[in-house]
ChimeraX commands (.cxc) that place a marker at each C-alpha (Angstrom):
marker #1 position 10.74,10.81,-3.90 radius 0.5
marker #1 position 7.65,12.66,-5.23 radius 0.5
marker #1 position 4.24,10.58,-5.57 radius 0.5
marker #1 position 3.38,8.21,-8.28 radius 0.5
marker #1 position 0.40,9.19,-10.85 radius 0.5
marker #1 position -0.27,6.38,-12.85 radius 0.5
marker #1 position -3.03,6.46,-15.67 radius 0.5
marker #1 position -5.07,4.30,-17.23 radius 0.5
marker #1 position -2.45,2.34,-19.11 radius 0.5
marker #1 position -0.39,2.14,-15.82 radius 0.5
marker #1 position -3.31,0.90,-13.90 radius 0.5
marker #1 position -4.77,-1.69,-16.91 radius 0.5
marker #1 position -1.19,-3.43,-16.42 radius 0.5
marker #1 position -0.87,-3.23,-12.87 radius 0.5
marker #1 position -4.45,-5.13,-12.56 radius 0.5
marker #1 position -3.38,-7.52,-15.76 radius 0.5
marker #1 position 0.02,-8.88,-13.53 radius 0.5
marker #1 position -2.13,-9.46,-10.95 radius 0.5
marker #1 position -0.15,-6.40,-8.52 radius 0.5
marker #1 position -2.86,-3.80,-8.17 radius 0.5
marker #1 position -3.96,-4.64,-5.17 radius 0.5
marker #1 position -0.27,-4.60,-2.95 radius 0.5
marker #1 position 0.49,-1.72,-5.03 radius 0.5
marker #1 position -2.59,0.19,-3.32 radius 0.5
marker #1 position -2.04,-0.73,-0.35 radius 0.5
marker #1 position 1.35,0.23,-0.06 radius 0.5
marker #1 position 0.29,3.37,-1.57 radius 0.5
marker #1 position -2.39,4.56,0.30 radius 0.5
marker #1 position -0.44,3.35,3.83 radius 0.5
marker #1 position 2.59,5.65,2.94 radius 0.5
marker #1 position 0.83,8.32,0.81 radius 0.5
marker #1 position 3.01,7.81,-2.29 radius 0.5
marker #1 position 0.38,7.28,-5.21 radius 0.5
marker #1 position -2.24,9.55,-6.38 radius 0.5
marker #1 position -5.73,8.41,-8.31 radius 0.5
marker #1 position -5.91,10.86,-11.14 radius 0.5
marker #1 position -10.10,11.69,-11.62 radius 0.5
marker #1 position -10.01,11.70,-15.40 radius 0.5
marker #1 position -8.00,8.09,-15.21 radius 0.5
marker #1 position -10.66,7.12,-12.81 radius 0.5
marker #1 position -13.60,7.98,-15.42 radius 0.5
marker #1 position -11.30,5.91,-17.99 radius 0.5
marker #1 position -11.12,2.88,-16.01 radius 0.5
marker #1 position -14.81,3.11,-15.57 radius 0.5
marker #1 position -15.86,3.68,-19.21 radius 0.5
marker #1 position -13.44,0.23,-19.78 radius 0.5
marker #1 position -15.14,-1.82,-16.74 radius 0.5
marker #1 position -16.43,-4.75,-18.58 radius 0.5
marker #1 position -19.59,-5.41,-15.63 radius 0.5
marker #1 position -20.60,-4.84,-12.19 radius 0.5
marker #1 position -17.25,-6.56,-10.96 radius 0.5
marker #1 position -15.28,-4.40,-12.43 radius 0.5
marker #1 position -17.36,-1.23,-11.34 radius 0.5
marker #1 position -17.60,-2.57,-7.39 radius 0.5
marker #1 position -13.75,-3.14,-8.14 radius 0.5
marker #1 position -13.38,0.70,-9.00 radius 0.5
marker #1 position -15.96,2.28,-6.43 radius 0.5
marker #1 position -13.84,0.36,-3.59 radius 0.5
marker #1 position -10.46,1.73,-5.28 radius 0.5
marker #1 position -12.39,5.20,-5.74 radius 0.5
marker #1 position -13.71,5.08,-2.19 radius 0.5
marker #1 position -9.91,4.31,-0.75 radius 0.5
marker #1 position -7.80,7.11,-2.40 radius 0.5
marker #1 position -10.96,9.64,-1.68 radius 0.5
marker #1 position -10.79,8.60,1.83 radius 0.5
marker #1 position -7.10,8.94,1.99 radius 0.5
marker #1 position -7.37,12.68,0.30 radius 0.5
marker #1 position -5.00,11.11,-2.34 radius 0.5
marker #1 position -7.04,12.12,-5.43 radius 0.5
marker #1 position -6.25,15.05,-8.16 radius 0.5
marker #1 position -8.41,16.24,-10.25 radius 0.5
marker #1 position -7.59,19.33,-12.40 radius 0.5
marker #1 position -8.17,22.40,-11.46 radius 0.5
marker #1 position -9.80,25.55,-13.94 radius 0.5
marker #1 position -6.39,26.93,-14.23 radius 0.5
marker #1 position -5.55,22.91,-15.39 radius 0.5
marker #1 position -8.58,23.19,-17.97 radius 0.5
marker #1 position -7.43,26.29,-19.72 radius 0.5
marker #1 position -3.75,25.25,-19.60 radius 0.5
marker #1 position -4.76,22.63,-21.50 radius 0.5
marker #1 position -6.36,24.66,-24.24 radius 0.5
marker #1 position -3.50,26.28,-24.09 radius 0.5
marker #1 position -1.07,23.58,-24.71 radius 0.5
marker #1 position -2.97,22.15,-27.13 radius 0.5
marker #1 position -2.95,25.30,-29.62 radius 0.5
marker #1 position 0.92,25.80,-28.91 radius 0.5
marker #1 position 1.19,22.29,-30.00 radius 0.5
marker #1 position -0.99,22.75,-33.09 radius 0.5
marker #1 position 1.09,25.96,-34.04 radius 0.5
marker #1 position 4.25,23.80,-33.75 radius 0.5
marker #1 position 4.06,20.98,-34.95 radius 0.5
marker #1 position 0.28,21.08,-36.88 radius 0.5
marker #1 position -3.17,21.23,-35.68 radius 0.5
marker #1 position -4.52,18.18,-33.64 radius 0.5
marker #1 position -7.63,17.00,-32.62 radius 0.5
marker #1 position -7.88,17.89,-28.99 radius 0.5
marker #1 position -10.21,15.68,-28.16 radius 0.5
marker #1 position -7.59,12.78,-28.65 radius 0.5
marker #1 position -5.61,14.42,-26.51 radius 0.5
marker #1 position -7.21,16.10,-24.23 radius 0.5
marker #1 position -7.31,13.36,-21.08 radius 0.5
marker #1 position -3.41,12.84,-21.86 radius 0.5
marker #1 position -3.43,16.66,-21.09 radius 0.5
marker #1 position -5.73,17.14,-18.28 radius 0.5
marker #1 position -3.38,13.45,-16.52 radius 0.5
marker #1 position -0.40,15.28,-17.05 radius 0.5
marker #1 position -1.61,18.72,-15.64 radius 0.5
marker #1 position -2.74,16.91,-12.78 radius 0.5
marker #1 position 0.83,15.25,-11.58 radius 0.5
marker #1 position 2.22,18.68,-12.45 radius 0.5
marker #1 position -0.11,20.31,-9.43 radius 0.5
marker #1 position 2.05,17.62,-7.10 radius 0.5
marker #1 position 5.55,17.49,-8.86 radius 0.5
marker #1 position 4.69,13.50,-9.43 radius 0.5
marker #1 position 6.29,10.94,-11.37 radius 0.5
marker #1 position 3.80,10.14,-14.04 radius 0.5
marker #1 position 3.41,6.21,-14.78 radius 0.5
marker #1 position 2.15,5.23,-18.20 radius 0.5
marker #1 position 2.66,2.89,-21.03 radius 0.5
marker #1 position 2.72,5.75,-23.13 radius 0.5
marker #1 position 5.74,7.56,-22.65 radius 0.5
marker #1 position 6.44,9.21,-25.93 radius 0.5
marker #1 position 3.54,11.18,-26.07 radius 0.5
marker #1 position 2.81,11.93,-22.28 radius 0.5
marker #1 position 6.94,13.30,-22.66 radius 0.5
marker #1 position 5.61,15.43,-25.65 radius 0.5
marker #1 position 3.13,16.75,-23.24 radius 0.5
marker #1 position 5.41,17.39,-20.83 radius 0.5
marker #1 position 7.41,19.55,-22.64 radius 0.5
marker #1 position 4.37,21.45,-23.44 radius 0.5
marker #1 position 3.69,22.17,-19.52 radius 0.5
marker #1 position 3.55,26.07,-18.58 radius 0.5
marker #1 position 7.32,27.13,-17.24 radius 0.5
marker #1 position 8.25,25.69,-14.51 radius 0.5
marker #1 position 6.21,23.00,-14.12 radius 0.5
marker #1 position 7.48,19.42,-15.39 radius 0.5
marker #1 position 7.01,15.47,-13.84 radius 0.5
marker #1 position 8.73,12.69,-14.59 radius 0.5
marker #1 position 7.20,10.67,-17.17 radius 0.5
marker #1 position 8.36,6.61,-16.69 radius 0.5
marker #1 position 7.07,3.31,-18.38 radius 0.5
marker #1 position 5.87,1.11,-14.96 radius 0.5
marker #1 position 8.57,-0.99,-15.70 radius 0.5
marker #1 position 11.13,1.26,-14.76 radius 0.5
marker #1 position 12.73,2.35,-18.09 radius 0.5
marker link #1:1,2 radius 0.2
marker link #1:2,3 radius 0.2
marker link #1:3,4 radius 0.2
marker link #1:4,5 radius 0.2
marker link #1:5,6 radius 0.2
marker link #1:6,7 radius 0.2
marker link #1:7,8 radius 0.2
marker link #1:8,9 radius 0.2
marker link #1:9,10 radius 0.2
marker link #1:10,11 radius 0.2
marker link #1:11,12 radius 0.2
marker link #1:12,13 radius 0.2
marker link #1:13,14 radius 0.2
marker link #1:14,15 radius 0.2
marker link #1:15,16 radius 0.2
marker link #1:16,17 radius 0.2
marker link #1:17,18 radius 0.2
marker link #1:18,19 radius 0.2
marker link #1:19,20 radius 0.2
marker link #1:20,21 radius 0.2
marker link #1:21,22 radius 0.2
marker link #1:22,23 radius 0.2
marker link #1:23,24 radius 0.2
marker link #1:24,25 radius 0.2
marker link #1:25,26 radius 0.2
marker link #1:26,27 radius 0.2
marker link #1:27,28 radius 0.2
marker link #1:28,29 radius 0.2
marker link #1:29,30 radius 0.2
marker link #1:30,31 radius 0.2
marker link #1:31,32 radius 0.2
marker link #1:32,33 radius 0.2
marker link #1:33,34 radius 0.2
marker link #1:34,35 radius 0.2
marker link #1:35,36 radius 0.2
marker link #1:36,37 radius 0.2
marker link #1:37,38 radius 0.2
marker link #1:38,39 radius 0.2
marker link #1:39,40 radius 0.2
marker link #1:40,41 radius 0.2
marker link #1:41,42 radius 0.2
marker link #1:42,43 radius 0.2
marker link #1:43,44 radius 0.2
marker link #1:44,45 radius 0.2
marker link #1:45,46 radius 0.2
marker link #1:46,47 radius 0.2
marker link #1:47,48 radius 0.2
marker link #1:48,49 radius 0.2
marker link #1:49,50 radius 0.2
marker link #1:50,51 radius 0.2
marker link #1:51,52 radius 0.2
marker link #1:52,53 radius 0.2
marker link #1:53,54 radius 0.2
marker link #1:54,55 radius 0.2
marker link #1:55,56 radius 0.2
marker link #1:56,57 radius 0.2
marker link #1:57,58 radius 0.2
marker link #1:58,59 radius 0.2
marker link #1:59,60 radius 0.2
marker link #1:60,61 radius 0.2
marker link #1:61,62 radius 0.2
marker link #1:62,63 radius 0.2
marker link #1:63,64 radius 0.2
marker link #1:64,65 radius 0.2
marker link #1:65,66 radius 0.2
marker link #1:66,67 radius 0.2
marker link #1:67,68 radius 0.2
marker link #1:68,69 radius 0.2
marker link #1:69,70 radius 0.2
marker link #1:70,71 radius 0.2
marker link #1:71,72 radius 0.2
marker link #1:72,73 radius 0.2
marker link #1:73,74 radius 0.2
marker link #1:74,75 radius 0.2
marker link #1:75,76 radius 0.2
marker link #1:76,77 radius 0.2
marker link #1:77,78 radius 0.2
marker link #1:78,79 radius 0.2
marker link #1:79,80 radius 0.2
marker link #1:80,81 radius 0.2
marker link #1:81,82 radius 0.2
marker link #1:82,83 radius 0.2
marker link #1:83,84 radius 0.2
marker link #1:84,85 radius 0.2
marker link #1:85,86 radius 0.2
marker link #1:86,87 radius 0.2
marker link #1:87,88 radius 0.2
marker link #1:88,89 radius 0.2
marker link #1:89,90 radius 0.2
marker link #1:90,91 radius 0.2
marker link #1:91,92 radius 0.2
marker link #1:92,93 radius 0.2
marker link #1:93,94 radius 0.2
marker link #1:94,95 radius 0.2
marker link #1:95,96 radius 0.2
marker link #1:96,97 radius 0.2
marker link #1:97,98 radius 0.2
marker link #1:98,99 radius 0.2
marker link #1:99,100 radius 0.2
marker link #1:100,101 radius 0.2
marker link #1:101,102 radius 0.2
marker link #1:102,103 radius 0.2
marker link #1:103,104 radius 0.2
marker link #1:104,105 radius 0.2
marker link #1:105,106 radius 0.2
marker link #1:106,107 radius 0.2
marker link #1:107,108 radius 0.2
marker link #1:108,109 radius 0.2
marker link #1:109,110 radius 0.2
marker link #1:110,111 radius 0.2
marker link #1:111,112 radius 0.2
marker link #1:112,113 radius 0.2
marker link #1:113,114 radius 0.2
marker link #1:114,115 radius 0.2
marker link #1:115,116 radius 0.2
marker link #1:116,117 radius 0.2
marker link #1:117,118 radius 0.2
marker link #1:118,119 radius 0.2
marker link #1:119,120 radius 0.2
marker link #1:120,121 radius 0.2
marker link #1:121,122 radius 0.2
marker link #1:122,123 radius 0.2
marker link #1:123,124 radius 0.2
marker link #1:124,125 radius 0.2
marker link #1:125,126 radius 0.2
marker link #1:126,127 radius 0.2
marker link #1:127,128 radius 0.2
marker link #1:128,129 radius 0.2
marker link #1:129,130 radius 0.2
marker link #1:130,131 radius 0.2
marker link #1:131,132 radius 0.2
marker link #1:132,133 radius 0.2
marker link #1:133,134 radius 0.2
marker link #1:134,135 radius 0.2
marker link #1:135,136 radius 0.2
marker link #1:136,137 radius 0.2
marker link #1:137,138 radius 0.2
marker link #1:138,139 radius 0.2
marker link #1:139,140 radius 0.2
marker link #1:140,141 radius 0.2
marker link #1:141,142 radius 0.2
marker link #1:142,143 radius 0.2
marker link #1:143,144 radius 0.2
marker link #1:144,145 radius 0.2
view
């Protein structure tokens, strides 16, 4: 099974049902789920005070320490520029700056063959089928379906 990438939305529900925390460490123990940076700059801009932020440094500091982080790469960055224009031409011009973290979390599972975890399928599956040849996840609500 390839690792798990969940982003923001995946993460704001784990944490809401009360399961982040045996979800990590099952995780980081067998090396089967990934911190994605730009998801780890979104949790951070939605960390409501210093709880949440120690909260986040310690989750932070464990995948770091683990080397189970991703952060996208330059080739990453100008496949999503790339993307985003053969989206536009296809289906009309977007704003990319509403999509460009979708992007750059997608981009990021590709570099590991991951199974993407969101809330958000039906757009992170229209980003998927934007990916360069050859490189696809799977996209999955955390619920399974």
């Amino acid at each position: 099974m390839s690792a798990v990438v969940p982003d923001t939305s995946a993460w704001i529900t784990l944490i809401r049902e009360g399961i982040a925390e045996d979800f990590i460490r099952k995780g980081i123990r067998a090396g089967s789920v990934r911190l994605v940076s730009v998801v780890a700059e979104e949790l951070y801009v939605g960390a409501a005070g210093s709880e949440d932020k120690e909260d986040l440094d310690r989750i932070r500091g464990a995948f770091a320490s683990a080397g189970l982080t991703l952060t996208p790469t330059f080739d990453d960055w100008c496949s999503a520029g790339t993307m985003m224009a053969r989206y536009g031409r296809l289906y009309g011009r977007i704003d990319p700056r509403e999509h460009l973290n979708d992007v750059l979390i997608i981009l990021s599972a590709a570099q590991i063959d991951g199974t993407l975890l969101t809330r958000n399928v039906k757009d992170l599956r229209r980003w998927n089928r934007m990916l360069p040849a050859g490189r696809r996840v799977r996209v999955q609500n955390p619920d399974g379906e």
